[in-house]
FIDREN-981081 format. One record per residue (C-alpha): residue number from 1; residue in one letter; z, y, x. Coordinates in Angstrom, 1 decimal. Each point is the difference from the previous one (the first is absolute). Example, Ala and Ser with C-alpha at 12.3 -4.5 7.8 and 13.67 -1.06 7.14 Angstrom:
residues 2
<node 1; a; <7.8; -4.5; 12.3>>
<node 2; s; <-0.7; 3.4; 1.4>>
end
This chain:
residues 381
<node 1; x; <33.8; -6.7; 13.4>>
<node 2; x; <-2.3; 1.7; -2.4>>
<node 3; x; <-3.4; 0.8; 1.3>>
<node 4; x; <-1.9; 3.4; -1.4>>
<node 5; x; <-3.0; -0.6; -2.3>>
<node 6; x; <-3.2; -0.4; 2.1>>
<node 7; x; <1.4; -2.4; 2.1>>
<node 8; x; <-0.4; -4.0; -0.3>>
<node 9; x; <3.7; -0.3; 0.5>>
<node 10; x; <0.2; 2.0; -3.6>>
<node 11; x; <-2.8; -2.3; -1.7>>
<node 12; x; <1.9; -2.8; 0.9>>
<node 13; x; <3.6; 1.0; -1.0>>
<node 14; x; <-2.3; 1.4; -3.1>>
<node 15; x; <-1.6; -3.6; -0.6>>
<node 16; x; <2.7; -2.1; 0.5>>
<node 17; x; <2.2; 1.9; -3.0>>
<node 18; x; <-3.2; -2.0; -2.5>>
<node 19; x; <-1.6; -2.9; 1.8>>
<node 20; x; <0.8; -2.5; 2.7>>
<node 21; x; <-2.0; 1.0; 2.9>>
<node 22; x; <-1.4; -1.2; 3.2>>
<node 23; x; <0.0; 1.6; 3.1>>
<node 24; x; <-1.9; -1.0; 3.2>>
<node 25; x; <0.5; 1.8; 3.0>>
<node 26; x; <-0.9; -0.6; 4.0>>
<node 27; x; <3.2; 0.1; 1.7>>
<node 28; x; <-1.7; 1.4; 3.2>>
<node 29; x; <-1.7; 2.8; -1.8>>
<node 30; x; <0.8; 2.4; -3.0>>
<node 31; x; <-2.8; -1.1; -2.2>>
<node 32; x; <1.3; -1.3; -3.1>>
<node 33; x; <-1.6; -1.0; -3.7>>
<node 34; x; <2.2; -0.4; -3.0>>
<node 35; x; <-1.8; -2.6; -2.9>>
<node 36; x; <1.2; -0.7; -3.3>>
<node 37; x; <-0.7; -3.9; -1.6>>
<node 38; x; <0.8; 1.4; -3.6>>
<node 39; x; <-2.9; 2.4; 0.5>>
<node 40; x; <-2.8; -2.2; 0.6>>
<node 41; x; <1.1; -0.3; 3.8>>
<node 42; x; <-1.2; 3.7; 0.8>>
<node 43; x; <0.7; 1.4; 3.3>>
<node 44; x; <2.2; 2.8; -1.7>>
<node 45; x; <0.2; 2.2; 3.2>>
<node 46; x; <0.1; 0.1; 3.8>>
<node 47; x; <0.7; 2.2; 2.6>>
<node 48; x; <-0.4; 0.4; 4.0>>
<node 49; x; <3.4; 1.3; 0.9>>
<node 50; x; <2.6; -2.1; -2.0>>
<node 51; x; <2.4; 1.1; -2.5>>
<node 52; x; <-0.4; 3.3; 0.4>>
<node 53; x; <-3.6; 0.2; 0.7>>
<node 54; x; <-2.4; 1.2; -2.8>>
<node 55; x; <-1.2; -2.3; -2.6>>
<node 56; x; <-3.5; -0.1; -0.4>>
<node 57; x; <-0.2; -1.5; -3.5>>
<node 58; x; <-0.3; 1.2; -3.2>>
<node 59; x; <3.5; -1.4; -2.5>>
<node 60; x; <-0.2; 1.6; -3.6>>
<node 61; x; <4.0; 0.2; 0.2>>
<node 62; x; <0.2; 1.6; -4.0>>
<node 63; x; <-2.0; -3.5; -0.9>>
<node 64; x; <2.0; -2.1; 1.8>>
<node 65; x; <3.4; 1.7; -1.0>>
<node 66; x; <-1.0; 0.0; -3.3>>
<node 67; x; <-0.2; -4.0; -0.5>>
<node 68; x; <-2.7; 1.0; -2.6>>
<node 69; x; <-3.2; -2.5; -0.2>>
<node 70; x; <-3.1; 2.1; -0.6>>
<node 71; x; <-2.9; -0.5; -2.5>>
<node 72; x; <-3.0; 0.1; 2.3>>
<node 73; x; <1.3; -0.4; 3.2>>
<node 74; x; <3.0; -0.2; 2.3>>
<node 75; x; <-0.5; 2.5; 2.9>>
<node 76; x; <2.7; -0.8; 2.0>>
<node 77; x; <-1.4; 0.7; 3.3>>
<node 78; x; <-0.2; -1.5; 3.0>>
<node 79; x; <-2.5; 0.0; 3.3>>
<node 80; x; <-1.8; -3.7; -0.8>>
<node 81; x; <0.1; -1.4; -3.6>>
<node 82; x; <-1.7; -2.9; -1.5>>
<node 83; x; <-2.3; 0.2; -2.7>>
<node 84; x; <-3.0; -2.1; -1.1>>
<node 85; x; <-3.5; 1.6; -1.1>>
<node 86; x; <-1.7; 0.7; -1.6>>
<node 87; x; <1.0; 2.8; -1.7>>
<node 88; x; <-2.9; 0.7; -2.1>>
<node 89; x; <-3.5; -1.1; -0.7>>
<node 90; x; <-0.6; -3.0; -2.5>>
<node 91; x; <2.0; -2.1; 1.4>>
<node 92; x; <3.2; 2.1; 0.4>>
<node 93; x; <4.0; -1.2; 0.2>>
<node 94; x; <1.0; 3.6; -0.8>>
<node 95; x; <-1.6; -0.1; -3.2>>
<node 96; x; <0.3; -2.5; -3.3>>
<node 97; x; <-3.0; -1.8; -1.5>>
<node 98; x; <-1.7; 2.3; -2.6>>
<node 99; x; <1.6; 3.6; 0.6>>
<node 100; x; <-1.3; 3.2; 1.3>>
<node 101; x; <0.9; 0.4; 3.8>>
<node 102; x; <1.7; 3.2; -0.4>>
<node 103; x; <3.1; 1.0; 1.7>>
<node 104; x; <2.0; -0.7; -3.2>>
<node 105; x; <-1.1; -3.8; -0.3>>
<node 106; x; <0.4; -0.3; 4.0>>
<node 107; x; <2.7; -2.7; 0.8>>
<node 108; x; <1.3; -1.2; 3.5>>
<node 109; x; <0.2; -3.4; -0.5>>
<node 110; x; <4.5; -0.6; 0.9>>
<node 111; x; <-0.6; -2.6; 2.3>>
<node 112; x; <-1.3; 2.7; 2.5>>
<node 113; x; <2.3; 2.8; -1.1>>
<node 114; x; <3.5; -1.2; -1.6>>
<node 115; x; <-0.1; -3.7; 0.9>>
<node 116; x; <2.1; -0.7; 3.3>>
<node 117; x; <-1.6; -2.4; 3.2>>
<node 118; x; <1.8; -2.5; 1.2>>
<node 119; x; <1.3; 0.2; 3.7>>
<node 120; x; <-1.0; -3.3; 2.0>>
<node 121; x; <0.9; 0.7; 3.4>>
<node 122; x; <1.3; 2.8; 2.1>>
<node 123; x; <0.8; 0.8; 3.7>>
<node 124; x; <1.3; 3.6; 1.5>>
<node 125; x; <-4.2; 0.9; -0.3>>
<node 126; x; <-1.2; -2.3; -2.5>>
<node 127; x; <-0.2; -1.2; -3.7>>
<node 128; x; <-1.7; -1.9; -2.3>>
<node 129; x; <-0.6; 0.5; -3.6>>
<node 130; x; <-1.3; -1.8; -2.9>>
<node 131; x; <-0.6; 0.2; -3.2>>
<node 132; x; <-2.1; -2.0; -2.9>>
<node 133; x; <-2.0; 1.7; -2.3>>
<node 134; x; <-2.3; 0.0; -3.4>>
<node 135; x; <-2.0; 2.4; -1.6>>
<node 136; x; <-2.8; 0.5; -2.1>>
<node 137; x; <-3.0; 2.5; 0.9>>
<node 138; x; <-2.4; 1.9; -2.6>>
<node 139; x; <-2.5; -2.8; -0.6>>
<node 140; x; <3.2; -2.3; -1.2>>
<node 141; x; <-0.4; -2.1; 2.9>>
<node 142; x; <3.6; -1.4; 1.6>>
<node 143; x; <1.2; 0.0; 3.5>>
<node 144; x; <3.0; -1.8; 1.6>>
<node 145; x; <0.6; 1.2; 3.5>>
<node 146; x; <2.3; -0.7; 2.7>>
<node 147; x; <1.2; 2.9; 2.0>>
<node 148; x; <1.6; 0.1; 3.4>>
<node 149; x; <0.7; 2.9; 2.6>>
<node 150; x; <0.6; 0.2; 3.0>>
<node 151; x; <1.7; 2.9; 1.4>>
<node 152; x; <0.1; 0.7; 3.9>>
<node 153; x; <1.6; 2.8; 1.7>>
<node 154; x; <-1.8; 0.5; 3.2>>
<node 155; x; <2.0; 0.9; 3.3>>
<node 156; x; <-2.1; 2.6; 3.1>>
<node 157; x; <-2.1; -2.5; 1.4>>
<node 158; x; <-1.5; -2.0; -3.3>>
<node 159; x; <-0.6; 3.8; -1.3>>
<node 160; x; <-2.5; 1.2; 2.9>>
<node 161; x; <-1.6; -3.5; -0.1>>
<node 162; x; <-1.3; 0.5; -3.4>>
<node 163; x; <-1.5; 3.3; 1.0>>
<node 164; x; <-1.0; -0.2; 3.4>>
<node 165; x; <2.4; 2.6; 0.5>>
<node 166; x; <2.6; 1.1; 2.9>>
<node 167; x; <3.1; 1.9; -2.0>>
<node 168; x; <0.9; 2.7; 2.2>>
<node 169; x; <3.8; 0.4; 0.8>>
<node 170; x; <0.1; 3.5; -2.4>>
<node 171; x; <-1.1; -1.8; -3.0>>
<node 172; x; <2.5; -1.7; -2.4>>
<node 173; x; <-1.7; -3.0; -2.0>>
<node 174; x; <0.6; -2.7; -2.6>>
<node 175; x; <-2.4; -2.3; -1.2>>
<node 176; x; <-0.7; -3.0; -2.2>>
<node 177; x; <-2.1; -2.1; -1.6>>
<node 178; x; <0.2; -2.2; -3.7>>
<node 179; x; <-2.4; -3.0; 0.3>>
<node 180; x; <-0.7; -1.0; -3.7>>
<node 181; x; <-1.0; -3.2; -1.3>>
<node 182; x; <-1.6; -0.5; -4.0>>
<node 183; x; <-0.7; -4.0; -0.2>>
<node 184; x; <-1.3; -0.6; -3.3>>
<node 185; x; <2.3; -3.1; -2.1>>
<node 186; x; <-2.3; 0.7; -3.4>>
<node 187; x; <-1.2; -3.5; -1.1>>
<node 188; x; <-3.6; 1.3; 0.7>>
<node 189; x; <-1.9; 1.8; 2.8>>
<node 190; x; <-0.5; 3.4; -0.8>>
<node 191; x; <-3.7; 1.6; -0.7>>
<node 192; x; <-1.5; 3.4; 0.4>>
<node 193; x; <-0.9; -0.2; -3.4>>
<node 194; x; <3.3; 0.0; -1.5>>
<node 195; x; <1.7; 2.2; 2.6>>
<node 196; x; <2.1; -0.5; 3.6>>
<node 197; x; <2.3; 1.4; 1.4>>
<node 198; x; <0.4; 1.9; 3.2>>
<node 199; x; <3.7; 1.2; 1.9>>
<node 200; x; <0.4; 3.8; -0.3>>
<node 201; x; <2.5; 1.2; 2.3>>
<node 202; x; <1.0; 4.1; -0.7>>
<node 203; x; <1.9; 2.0; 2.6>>
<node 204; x; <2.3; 3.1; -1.7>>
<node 205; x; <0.8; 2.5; 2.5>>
<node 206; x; <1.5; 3.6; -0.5>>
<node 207; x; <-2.0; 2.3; -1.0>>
<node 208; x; <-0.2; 4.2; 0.8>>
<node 209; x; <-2.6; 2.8; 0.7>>
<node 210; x; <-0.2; -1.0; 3.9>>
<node 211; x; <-1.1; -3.6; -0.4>>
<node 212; x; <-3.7; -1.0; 0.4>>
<node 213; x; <-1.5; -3.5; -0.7>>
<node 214; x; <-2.3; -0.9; 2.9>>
<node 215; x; <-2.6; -2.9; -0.4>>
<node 216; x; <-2.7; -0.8; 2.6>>
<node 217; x; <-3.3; -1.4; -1.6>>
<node 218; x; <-3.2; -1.4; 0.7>>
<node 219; x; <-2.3; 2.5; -1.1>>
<node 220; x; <2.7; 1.2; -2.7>>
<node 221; x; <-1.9; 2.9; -1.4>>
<node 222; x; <1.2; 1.4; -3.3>>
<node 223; x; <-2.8; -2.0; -1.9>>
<node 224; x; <1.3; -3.5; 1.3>>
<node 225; x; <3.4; 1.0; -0.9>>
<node 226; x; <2.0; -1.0; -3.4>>
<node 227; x; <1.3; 3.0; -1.9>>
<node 228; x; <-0.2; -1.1; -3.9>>
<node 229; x; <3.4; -1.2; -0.3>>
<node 230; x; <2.1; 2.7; -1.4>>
<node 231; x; <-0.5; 3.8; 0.3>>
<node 232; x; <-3.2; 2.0; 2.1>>
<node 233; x; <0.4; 0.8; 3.5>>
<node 234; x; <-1.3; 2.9; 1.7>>
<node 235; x; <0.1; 1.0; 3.6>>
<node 236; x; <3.5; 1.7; -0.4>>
<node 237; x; <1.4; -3.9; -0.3>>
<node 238; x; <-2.8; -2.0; 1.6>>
<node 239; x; <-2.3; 0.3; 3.2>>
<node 240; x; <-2.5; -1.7; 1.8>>
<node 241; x; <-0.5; 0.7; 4.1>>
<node 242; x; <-1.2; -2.6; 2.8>>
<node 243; x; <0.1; -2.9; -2.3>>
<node 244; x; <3.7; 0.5; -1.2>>
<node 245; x; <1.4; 0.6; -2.8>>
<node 246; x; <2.8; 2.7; -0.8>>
<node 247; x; <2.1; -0.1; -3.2>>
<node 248; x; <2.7; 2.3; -0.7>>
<node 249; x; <3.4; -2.5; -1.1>>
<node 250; x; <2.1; 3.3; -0.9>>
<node 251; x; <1.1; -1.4; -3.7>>
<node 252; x; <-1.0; 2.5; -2.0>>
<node 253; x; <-3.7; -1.3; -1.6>>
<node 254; x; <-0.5; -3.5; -1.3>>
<node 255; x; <-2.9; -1.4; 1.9>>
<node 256; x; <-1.1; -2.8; 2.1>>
<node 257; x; <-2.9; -1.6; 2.0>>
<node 258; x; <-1.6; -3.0; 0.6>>
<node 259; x; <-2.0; -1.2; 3.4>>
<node 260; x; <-2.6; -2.5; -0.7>>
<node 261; x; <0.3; -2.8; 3.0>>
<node 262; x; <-2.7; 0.6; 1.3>>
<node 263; x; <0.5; 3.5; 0.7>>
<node 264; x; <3.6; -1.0; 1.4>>
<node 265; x; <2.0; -0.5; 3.1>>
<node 266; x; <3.0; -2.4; 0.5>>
<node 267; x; <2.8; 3.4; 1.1>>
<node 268; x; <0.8; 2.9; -2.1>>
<node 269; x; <2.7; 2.4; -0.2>>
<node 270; x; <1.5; 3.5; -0.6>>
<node 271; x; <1.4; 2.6; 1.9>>
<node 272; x; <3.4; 1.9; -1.4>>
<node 273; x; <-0.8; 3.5; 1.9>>
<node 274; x; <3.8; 1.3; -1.6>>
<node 275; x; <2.0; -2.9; 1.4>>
<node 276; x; <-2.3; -0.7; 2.6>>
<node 277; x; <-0.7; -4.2; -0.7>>
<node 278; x; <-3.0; -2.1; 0.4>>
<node 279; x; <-0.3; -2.8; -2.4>>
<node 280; x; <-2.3; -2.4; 0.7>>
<node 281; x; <-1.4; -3.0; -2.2>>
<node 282; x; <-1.5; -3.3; 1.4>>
<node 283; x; <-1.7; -2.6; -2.4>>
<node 284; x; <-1.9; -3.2; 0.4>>
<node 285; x; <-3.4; 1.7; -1.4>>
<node 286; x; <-3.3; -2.7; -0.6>>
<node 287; x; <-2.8; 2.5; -0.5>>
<node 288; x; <-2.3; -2.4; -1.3>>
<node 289; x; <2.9; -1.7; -2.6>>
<node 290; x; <-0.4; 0.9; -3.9>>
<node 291; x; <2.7; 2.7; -0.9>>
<node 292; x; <1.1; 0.9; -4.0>>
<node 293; x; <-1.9; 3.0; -1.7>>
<node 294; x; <3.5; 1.0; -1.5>>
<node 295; x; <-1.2; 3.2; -2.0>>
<node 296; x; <1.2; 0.0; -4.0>>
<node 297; x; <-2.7; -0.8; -1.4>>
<node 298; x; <-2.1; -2.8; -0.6>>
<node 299; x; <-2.7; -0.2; 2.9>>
<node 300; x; <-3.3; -1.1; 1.1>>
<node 301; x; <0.8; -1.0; 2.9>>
<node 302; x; <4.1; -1.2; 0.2>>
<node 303; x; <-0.5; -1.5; 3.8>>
<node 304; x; <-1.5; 2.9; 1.6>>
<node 305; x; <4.1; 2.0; 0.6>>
<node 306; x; <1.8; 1.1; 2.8>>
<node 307; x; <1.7; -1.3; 2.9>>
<node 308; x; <1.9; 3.5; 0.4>>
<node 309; x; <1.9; 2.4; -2.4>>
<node 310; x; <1.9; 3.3; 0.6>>
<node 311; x; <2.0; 1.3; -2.7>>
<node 312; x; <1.6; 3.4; -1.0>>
<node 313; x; <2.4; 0.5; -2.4>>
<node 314; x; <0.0; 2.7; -2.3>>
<node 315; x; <0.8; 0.6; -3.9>>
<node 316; x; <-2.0; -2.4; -2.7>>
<node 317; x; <-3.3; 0.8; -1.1>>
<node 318; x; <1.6; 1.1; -3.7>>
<node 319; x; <-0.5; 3.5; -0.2>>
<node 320; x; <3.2; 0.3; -1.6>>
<node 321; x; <1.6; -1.7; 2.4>>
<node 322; x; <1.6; 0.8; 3.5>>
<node 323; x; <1.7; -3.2; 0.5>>
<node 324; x; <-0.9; -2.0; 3.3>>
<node 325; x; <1.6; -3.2; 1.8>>
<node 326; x; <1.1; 1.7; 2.7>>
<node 327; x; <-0.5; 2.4; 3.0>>
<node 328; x; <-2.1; -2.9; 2.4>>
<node 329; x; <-3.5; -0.9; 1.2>>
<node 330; x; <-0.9; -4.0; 0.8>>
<node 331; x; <-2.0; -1.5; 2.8>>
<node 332; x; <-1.1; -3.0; -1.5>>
<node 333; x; <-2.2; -2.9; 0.8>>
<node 334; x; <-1.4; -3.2; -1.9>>
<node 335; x; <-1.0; -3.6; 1.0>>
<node 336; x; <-3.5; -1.3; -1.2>>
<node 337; x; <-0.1; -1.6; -3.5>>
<node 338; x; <-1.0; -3.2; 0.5>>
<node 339; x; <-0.8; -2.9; -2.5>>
<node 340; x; <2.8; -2.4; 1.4>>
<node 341; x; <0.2; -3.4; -1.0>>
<node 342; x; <2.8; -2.0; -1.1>>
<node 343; x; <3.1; 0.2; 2.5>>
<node 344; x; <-2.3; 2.3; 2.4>>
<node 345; x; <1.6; 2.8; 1.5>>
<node 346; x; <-0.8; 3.4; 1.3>>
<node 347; x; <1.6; 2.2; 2.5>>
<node 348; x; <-0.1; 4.0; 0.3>>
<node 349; x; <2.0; 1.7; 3.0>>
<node 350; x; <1.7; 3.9; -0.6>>
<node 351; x; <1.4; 1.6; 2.9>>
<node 352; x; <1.7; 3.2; -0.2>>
<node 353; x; <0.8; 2.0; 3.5>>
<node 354; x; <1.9; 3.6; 0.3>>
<node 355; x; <0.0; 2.0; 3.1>>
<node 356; x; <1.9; 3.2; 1.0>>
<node 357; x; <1.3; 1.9; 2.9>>
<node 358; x; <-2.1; 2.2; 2.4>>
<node 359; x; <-3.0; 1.2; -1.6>>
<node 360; x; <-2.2; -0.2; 3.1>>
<node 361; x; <0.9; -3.4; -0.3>>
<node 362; x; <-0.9; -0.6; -3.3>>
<node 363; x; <-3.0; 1.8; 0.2>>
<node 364; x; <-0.8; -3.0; 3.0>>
<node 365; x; <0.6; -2.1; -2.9>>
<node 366; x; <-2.1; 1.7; -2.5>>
<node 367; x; <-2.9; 0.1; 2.1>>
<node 368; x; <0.6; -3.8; 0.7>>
<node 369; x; <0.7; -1.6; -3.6>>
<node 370; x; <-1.9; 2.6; -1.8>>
<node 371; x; <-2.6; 1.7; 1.8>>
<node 372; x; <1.0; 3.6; 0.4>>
<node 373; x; <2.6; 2.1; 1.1>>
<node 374; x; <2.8; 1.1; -2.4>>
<node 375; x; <-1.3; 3.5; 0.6>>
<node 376; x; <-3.2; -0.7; -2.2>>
<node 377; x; <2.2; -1.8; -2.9>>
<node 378; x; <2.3; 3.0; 0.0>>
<node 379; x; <-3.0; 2.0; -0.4>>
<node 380; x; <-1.8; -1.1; -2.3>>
<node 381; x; <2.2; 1.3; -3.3>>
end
């Protein structure tokens, strides 16, 4: 049987044609996630409704079909991928020793975008990835790391238990989580003053004109906010109303933002007002934790970064250009970067949950998980 695009049963009969993949699935339910080890062990896709349910992640197909490895960076998609950070700052991995950080000398390091993970263990909802890994940062100092994920496909119950929520029979859900451990193997411990490392998980999700980024704050007025990454942002793509943040994730404008962790709550999300889904993302947040200042540039103060980021794709910052990755926004979160000594490790958790069905049953949920009703968020663009 061949399944329509949109549907997980297509991104599966897509994904298999390139890559082995991995496919966990509750046999009780229709939730199912579909991960690919060659791919850093992302969580590709997933869906609530089976094969022919939608798929809620975000597969650059032309990339993938292509067999083409990129300069800069391998966008292949996918709803939780692995990197390291951080990206900028003095003590970048994006960057080599002694060059300008401009999109030109940018460089995602291969072991976290064409190197594959190794698979460990799996069951029908689990599996385990690992992968070991070296690379230099900015300030010339080396890392050896040892990577493992752990993916978990969560069935009804384990779902409303991480959210204090009961799923009303209308809504169809999926949900999981990837618990990531970094255990540093470099012969040394490593030192704020020659750079850590932190876990940077990034979620790519499907991006149109209807979808609106929502993140609850403490106190997360435009002044507290992160907006010197990429391109200026006025109200038409960001907005600030009872302590929540609204970004537009419509594709079209290359932009992101950054939530300082103090400033930040452990749930954010987005609502898809054209298909009608709530996504919702759940991290292990430590407010008081040092987080990577990952602008270019070198910085004063390369410690004082976020715990959050939304991003928005949109065409390069070259004038002349109007090339772009890819029509997505992320939900992404970081660990703290902490100076771990030899054979420490650290552990950051990423949970990604999507909701549809009745939409006075998702607004329930709204109101719940992010504080207001999907009215407002609809609303507010």
């Amino acid at each position: 049987m061949q399944y329509p695009k949109g549907t997980f049963g297509y991104d599966v009969q897509f994904l298999q044609k390139y890559k082995p993949v991995i496919c966990l699935k509750n046999e009780r339910e229709q939730a199912q996630l579909l991960i690919v080890g060659d791919y850093q062990a992302r969580v590709m896709t997933s869906t609530a409704n089976g094969n022919k349910g939608r798929s809620y992640g975000w597969i650059n197909y032309d990339l993938i079909r292509s067999g083409v490895i990129q300069k800069h960076i391998n966008p292949y998609g996918g709803e939780d991928r692995f990197w390291l950070g951080p990206e900028g700052s003095q003590y970048a991995i994006f960057f080599p020793p002694n060059t300008a950080m401009s999109y030109q000398n940018w460089q995602t390091p291969a072991s976290i975008d064409t190197e594959p993970f190794i698979l460990k263990k799996q069951t029908t909802t689990n599996a385990i990835f690992q992968k070991s890994i070296s690379l230099q940062n900015y300030a010339g100092t080396n890392f050896n790391v040892n990577i493992e994920r752990n993916i978990q496909l969560f069935d009804k119950n384990s779902i409303e238990k991480h959210l204090s929520v009961d799923l009303d029979r209308a809504i169809q859900f999926v949900g999981f989580e990837s618990v990531n451990v970094m255990k540093n193997e470099s012969v040394q411990g490593w030192t704020y003053d020659k750079g850590v490392l932190c876990i940077w998980i990034l979620g790519m999700f499907k991006a149109n004109d209807a979808t609106t980024v929502v993140i609850p704050t403490v106190n997360g007025k435009r002044e507290n906010i992160n907006t010197a990454y990429f391109k200026a942002l006025d109200m038409d793509r960001l907005q600030f109303k009872e302590q929540t943040v609204f970004y537009r994730g419509d594709g079209h404008y290359r932009s992101k933002i950054g939530i300082p962790p103090k400033y930040a709550v452990d749930t954010i999300g987005s609502y898809d007002a054209q298909s009608k889904v709530l996504t919702i993302v759940q991290y292990s947040l430590q407010q008081k934790a040092t987080y990577v200042n990952a602008l270019w540039q070198v910085n004063d103060s390369p410690y004082n970064g976020d715990v959050i980021n939304a991003y928005n794709d949109g065409p390069e910052e070259a004038a002349e250009s109007d090339v772009q990755l890819g029509a997505f926004y992320e939900l992404e979160t970081s660990s703290p970067a902490k100076a771990l000594a030899q054979n420490e490790s650290l552990v950051h958790i990423h949970r990604t949950f999507h909701f549809e069905g009745e939409k006075k049953a998702l607004n329930q949920l709204s109101r719940q998980l992010l504080g207001l009703p999907i009215a407002t968020i609809e609303s507010v663009f």
